[in-house]
C-alpha positions as CSV (number, residue, x, y, z in Angstrom):
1,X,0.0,0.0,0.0
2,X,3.0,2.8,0.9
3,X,4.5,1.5,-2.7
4,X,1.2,2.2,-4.2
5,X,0.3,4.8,-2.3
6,X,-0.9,7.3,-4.9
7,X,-3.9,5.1,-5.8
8,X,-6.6,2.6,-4.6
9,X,-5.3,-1.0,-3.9
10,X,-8.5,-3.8,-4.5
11,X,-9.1,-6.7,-2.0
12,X,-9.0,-9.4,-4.5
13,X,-5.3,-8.1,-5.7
14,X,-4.4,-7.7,-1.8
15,X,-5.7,-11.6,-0.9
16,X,-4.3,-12.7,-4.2
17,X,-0.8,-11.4,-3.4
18,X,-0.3,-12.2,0.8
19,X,-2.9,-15.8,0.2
20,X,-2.5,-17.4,-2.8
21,X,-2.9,-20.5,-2.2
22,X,-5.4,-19.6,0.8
23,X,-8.3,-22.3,1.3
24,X,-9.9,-19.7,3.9
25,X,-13.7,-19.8,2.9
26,X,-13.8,-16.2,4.4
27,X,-10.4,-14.6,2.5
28,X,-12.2,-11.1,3.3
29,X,-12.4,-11.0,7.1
30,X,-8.7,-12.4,7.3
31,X,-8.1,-9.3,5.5
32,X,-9.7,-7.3,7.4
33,X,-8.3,-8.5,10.2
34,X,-4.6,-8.4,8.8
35,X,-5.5,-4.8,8.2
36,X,-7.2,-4.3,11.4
37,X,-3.7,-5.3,12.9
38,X,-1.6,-3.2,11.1
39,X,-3.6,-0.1,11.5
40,X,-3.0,-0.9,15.4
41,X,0.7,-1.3,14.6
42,X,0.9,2.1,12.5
43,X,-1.1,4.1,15.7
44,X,1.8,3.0,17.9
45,X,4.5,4.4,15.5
46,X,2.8,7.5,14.5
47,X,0.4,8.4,17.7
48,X,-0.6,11.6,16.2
49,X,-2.0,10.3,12.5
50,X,-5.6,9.3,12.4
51,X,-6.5,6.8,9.5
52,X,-3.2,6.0,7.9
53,X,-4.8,3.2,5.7
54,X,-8.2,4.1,4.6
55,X,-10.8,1.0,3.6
56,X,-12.9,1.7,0.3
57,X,-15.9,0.5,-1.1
58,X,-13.7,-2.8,-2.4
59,X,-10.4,-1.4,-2.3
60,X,-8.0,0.2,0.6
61,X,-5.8,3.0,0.3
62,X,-2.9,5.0,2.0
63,X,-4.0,8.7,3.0
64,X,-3.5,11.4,0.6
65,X,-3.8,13.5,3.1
66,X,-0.8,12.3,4.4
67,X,2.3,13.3,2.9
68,X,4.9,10.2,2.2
69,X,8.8,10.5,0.6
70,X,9.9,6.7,-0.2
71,X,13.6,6.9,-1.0
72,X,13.2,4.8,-4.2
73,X,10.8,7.4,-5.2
74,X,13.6,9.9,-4.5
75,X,16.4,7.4,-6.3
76,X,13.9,7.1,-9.4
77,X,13.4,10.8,-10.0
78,X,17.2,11.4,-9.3
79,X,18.3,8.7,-12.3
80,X,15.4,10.0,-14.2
81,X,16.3,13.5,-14.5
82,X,19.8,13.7,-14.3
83,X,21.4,11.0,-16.7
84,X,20.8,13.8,-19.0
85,X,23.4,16.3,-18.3
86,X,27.2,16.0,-17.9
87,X,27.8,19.1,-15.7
88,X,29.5,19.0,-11.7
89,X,25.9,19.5,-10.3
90,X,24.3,16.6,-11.9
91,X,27.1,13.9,-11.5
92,X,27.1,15.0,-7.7
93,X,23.4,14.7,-7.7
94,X,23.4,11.3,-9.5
95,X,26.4,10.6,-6.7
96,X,23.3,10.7,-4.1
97,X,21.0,8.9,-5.6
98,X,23.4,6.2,-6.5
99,X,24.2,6.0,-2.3
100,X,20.2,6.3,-1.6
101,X,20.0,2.2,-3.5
102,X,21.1,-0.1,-0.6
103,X,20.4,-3.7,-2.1
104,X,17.3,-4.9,-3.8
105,X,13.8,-3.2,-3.5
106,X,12.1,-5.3,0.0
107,X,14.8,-8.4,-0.3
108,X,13.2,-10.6,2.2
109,X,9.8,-10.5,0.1
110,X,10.2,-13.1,-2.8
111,X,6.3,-13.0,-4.0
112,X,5.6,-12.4,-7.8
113,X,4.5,-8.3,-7.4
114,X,7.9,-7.5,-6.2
115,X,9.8,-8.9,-8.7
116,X,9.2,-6.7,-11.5
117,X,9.6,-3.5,-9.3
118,X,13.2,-5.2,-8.0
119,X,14.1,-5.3,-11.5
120,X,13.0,-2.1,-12.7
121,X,14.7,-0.5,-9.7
122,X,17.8,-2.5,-10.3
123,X,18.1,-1.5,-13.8
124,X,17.5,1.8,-12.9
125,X,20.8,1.5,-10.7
126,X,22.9,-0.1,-13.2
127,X,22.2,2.8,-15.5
128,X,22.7,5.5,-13.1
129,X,25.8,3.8,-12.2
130,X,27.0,3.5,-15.8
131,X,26.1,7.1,-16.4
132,X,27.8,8.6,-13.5
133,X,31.1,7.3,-14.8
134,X,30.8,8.8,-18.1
135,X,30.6,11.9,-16.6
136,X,33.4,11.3,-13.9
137,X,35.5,9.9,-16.3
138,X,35.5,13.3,-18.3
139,X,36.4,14.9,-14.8
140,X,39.1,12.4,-13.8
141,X,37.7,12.3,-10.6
142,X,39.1,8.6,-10.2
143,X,38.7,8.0,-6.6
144,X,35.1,8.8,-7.0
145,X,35.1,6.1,-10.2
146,X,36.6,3.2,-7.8
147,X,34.2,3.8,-5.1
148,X,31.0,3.6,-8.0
149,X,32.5,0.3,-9.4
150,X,33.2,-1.1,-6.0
151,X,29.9,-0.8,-5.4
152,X,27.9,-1.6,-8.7
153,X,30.6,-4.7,-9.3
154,X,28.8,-6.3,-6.2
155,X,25.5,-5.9,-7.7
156,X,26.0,-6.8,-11.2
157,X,30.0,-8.1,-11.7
158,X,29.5,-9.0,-15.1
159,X,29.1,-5.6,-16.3
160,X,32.5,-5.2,-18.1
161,X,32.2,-1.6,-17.6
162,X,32.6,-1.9,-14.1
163,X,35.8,-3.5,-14.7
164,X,37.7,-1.7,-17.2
165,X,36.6,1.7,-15.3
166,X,38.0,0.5,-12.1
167,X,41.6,-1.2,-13.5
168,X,41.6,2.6,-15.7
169,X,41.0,4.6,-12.5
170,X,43.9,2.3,-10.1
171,X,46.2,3.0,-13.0
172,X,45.5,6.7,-12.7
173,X,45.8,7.0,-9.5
174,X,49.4,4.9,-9.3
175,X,48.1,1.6,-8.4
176,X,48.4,-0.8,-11.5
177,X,49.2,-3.8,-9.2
178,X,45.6,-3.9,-7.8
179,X,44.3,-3.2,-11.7
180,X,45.9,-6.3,-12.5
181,X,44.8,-7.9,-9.5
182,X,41.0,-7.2,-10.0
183,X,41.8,-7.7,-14.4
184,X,42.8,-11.5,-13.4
185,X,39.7,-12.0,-10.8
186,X,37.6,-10.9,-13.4
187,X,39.1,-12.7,-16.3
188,X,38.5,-15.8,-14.1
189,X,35.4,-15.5,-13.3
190,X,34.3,-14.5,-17.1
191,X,35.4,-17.9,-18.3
192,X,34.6,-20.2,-15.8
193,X,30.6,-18.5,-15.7
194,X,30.2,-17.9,-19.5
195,X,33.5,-19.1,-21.3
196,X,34.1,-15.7,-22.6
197,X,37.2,-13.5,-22.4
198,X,37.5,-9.6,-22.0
199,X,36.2,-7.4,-24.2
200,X,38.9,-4.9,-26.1
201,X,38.2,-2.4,-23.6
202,X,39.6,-4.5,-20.8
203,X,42.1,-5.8,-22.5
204,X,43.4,-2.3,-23.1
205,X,42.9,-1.0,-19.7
206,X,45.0,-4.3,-19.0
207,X,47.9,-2.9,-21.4
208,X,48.1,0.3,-19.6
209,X,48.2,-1.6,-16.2
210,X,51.1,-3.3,-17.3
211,X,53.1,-0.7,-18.8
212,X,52.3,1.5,-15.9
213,X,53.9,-1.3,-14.3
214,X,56.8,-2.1,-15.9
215,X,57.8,1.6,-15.6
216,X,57.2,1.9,-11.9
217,X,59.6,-1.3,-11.7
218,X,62.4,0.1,-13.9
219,X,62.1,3.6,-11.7
C-alpha cells in the first residue's frame, strides 16, 4: 500500500498477493483482520496520524492527506532527470542517488509483485551507475570512479564496464598492481561463468596496467 500509495489497492489483488494459495472460505475478514492489525501497529509508531490506511468500497488506500517521501521514489526521480546532463551538479546529484540504492527493493519479500519492481529499480541503478562514470570519467575524478564500481561490481560483476573503469582509475591514481589484480579475478570468473574472455576495452585498460607497471619497476 505505501509503494502504491498514490492510488486505490482492490481486495482481491491484496488476498491474491499475501494468500494465494489460501483455502480460507472467508479470505475477506482475514483481511480485514490483517489490516485491522496493522492499522494498530501504524497508531503505535505514528500516535498523532488518524486513519493512515483508509478502507474503500472494495479497495484500501494510504491517505492522501498524508504526505509520504519513499527513497526509491527519490532514487527514481534522481536517475530519471539527471542522466541527462554532464555538468559537476548533476554527476554529484546522480552521486546521491546512486548512495540512496542499498540492495534490492524489499529483499526478504520473494512474492511475484515484487519482482518486476526489484528489477525495474535495479536497472535503474545499473544505468545510473554507468552514467555517473561517463561523466566522472570526463572529470578524472578517479577515486570517486573506484568507489562507484566497487559498489555496482557487487550488484552486477558481469558488467565489463565496471571492470575496465576501475583497473583505468587504479592505474590513474598509481596503483596498476591492484588493476591487475582485479583484471585476473575478473578474467577468471568470465570464463569459468560464461567461457568468454575480455572485451577490447579491458584488454586495453589491462595494457596500460602493465606498462604503468613495468615503468614503476624500472624507476
Amino acid at each position: 500500500l505505501i509503494l502504491n500509495h498514490g492510488k486505490g489497492v482492490s481486495a482481491d489483488e491484496l488476498i491474491g498477493v499475501f494468500w494465494p494459495d489460501e483455502k480460507s472460505s472467508d479470505p475477506g475478514n482475514v483481511l480485514k483482520y490483517t489490516l485491522h492489525k496493522a492499522r494498530t501497529l501504524l497508531k503505535q509508531m505514528f500516535p498523532q496520524e488518524e486513519n493512515l490506511l483508509i478502507t474503500h468500497r472494495g479497495h484500501y488506500s494510504w491517505n492522501p492527506g498524508v504526505k509520504l517521501e519513499l527513497d526509491a521514489e527519490m532514487f527514481e526521480t534522481a536517475c530519471i532527470r539527471k542522466v541527462k546532463y554532464h555538468d559537476t551538479e548533476s554527476v554529484n546529484e546522480l552521486l546521491q542517488a546512486i548512495e540512496l540504492y542499498s540492495g534490492d527493493l524489499l529483499s526478504n519479500n520473494d512474492t511475484e509483485w515484487i519482482l518486476p519492481l526489484r528489477i525495474y529499480y535495479r536497472t535503474l541503478y545499473i544505468d545510473a551507475c554507468k552514467s555517473a562514470l561517463a561523466m566522472l570519467r570526463e572529470q578524472d575524478r578517479w577515486v570517486e570512479i573506484i568507489r562507484v564500481c566497487e559498489r555496482a561490481y557487487k550488484l552486477d560483476p558481469m558488467t565489463e564496464e565496471f571492470t575496465s573503469d576501475m583497473m583505468n582509475a587504479l592505474t590513474a591514481m598509481g596503483q596498476p598492481g591492484r588493476a591487475m589484480e582485479h583484471y585476473e579475478a575478473y578474467r577468471t570468473m568470465l570464463w569459468e561463468e560464461l567461457s568468454l574472455v575480455p572485451s577490447e576495452e579491458t584488454e586495453r585498460a589491462h595494457t596500460a596496467a602493465m606498462e604503468a607497471m613495468n615503468t614503476s619497476e624500472q624507476d
